[in-house]
N, C-alpha and C positions, 0 to 999 in steps of 0.2 A: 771691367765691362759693366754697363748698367745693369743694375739686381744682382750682383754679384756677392752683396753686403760688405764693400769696403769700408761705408762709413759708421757700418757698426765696427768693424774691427778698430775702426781710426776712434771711433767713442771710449773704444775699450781700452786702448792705447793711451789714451790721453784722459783717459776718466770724466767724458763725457761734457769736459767746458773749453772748448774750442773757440778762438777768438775769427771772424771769420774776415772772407775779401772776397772779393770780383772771381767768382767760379773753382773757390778752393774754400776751406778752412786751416787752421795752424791750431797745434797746439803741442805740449812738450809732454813725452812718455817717459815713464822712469824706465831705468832698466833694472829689473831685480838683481838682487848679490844679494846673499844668504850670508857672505862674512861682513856686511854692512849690516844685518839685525844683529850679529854676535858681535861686534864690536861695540854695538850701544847697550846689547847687556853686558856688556864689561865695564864700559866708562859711564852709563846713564848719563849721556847728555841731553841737554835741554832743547836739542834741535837733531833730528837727523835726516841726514839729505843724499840721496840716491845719485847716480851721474842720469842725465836727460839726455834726450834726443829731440830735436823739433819733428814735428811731425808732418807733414802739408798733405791735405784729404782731396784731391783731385777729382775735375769732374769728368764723369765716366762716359766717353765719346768715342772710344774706338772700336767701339764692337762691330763683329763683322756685318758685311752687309746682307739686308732683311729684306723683301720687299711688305707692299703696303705703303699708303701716302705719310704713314705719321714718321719713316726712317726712309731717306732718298739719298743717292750719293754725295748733293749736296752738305745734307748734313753730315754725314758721317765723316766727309772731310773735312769739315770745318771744324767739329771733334775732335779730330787727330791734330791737325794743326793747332788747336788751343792744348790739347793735352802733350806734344811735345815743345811748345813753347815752354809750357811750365816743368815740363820734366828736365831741361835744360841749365836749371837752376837749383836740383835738387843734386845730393851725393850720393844715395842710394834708391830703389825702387821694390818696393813689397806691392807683389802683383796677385789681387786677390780675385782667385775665381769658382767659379758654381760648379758645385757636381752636383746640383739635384735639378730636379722639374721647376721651371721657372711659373709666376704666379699668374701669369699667361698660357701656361701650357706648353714653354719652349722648353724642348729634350736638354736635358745639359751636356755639353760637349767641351767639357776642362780643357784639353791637349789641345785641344782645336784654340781655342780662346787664350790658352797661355800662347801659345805657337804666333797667336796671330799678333799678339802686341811684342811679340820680340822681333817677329817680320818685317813690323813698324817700323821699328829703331832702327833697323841697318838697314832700310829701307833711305830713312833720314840722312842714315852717316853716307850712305851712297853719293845720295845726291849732293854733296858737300864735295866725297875725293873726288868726285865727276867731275864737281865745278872746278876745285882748285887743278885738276890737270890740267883740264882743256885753259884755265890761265895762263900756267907755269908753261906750258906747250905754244902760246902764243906770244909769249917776252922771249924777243931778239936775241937780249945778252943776260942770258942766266948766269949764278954765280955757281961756283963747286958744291955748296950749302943749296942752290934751289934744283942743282941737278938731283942730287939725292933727296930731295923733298918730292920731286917728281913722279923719282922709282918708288917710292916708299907708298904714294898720293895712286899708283898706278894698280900697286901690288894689292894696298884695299880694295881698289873700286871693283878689283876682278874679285877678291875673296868676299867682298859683299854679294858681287853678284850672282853667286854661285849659293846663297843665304847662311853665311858663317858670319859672325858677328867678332867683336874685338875678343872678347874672351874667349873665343877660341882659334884665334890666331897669334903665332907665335913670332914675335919681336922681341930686338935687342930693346936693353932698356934706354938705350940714347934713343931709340925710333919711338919707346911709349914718351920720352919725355916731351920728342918735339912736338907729340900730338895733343898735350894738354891743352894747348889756345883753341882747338877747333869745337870744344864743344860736345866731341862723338858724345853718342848714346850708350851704342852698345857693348861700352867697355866699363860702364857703371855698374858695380856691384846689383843684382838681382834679388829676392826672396820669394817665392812662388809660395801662397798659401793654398790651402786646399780647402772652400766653407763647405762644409757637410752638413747634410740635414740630422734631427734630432736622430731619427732612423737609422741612418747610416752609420753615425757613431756609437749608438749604439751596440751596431752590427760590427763595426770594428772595417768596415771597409765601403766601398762605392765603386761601381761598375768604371773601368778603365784606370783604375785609382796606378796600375801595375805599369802602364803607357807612361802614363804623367809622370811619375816616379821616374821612370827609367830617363823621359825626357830630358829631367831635370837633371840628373846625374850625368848624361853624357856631354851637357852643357855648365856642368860644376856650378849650380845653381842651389842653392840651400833651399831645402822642402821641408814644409809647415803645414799640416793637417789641425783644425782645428772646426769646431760646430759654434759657430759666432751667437746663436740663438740661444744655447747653453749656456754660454760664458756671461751672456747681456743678463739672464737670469739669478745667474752668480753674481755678478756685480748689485742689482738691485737689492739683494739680501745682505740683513746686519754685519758686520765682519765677523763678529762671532758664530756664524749663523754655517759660515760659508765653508769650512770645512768639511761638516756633515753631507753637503749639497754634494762639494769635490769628490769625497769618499764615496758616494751612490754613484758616480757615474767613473769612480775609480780615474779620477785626475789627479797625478802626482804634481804638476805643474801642468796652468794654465799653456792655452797655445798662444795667446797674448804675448803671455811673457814670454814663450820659446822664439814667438817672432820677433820682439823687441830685443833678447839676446843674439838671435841669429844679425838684424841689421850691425849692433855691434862690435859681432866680430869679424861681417864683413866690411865692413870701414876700418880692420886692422887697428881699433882702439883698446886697450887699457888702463886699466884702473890703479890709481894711487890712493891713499887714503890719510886723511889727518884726524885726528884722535883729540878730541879734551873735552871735558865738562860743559863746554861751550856748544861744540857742534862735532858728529863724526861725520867725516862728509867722503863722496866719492867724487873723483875728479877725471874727467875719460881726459887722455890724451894720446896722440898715434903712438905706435909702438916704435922703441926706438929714440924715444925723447931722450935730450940730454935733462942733466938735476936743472941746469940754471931756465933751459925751457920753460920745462913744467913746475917751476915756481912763480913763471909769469902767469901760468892759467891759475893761481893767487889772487895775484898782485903785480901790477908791473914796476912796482917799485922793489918787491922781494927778488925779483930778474936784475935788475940794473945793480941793487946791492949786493950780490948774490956772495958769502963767504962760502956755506958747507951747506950739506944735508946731514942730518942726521936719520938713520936708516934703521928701522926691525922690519923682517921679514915677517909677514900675517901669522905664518904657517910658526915661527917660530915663537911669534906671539903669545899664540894660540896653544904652543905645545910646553910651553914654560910658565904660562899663566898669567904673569902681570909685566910690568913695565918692571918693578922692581928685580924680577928674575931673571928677565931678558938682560939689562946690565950685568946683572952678576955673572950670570953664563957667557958673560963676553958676546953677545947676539945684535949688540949695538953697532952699526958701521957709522964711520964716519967718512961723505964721498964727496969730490970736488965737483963743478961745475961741470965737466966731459960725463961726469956716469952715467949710463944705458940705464935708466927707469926699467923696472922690472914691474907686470901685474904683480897686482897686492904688497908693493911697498908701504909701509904706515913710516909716513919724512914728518919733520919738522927741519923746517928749511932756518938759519941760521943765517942774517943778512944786515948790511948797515945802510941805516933809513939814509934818507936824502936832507942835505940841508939848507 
């Protein structure tokens, strides 16, 4: 919602140099991993690189409707329709809203505001299984494949209309797959932040904060509490600085970063790592990857050549001490092209160049 402070969060996210376009900004958030700092005090390499996320900072148009000449329903729809265009091309959505008094003097009303852009969304997918029934309902000669697109196109449009959203309605997974061409909304992973004032955090809480919360959880929605005004503070301070800053308002971890890990583990991604003097780097890939995959998010030529991975587990790493003990401990696997990638794999992928 406008004043909500998304695009401090989005600043905060992407450390403030966002390349921009036509009613958005982009930019790329690291995701923290704390065995990506210890891995480079182990190897000291000359570069080390976090796994990213693009970021896209949208503009804030769907807020509920206000009266006064400066917000009319024209505009508000035209809001919503430019902010679900663009959300239609994103993978996930970090939905950032106000629990304090806005700098106008509007009461803040979180649940209300979260509630109301998830309304949106299957609002949107609505009118979609609408259209595609009354299609599929007026073709002569269906096939066995559009009869069941029909029931399937039928069974939405009522569970939309009743305001349940795709995440909360239950399909086999042959029904989620044929739905991936349409586009839905509201079967995109969510993250509802929560910007609190300096007060409120404080305080350790915000009026309705229990509402929200709970709203979130019965729609298995990932909740982030964070004071964006605090954090912006934080970041403007030396690195060295910034510590002292965290420990006064007793921050073990940014909400930044808790939001930047919650998208990632809602996109079902993990992390592999590659280790040398060169670079320790983190590579997200979905979970579930086979080795010869995710040696393509390398190189696509270590995919096409693809012989072995060579495989230490982090944790093994870590508990034996170096490369050289890991071998010695037999902790070294050696895995063909079919193996399940596992988080915190440290590969050296083993392949013959192209000629």
């Amino acid at each position: 919602m406008p004043g909500a402070g998304k695009t401090t969060v989005f600043r905060l996210l992407t450390g403030g140099n966002p390349s921009g376009r036509q009613d958005a900004s982009i930019g790329m958030a690291k995701v923290p991993d704390a065995r990506i700092d210890v891995l480079s005090g182990m190897f000291k390499p000359r570069k080390t690189t976090y796994a990213q996320i693009e970021v896209v900072d949208l503009t804030g148009g769907a807020g509920p409707a206000r009266s006064g000449a400066d917000y009319n329903g024209r505009a508000r729809a035209r809001g919503i329709s430019l902010l679900i265009n663009h959300m239609r091309t994103v993978d996930a959505l970090v939905h950032v809203v106000r629990t304090f008094e806005s700098v106008d003097g509007e009461p803040a009303a979180a649940l209300r505001d979260a509630a109301s852009l998830n309304d949106e969304l299957i609002l949107a997918d609505m009118a979609i299984a609408e259209a595609r029934v009354e299609r599929l309902r007026s073709s002569r000669k269906r096939t066995a494949d559009e009869d069941h697109e029909l029931e399937l196109m039928e069974l939405l449009a009522a569970e939309f209309g009743e305001g349940r959203g795709l995440r909360e309605i239950e399909l086999a997974v042959d029904d989620r797959d044929r739905l991936r061409g349409y586009g839905l909304l509201s079967v995109k992973p969510m993250i509802v932040v929560a910007n609190m004032s300096e007060e409120q955090f404080q305080a350790g809480a915000f009026a309705d904060e229990t509402q929200l919360h709970g709203y979130c959880n019965e729609r298995h929605i990932p909740y982030v509490r964070l004071c964006a005004s605090i954090e912006a503070d934080i970041f403007e301070l030396p690195a060295d600085e910034r510590g002292a800053f965290m420990d006064a308002y007793e921050i073990s971890s940014t909400g930044v970063e808790l939001v930047s890990r919650a998208v990632y583990e809602s996109l079902k991604l993990v992390s592999f790592f590659t280790v040398g003097e060169d670079e320790v780097r983190a590579w997200p890939i979905a979970a579930g990857t086979h080795a010869r995959h995710a040696a393509g998010k390398i190189h696509s030529d270590i995919e096409h050549g693809f012989i072995r991975a060579e495989i230490v587990a982090y944790d093994d790493l870590i508990r034996l001490g170096s490369y050289a003990a890991a071998r010695a401990a037999g902790a070294f696997r050696l895995e063909g092209r079919e193996y399940t990638m596992t988080d915190g794999d440290i590969v050296n992928f083993r392949f013959s160049p192209p000629r």
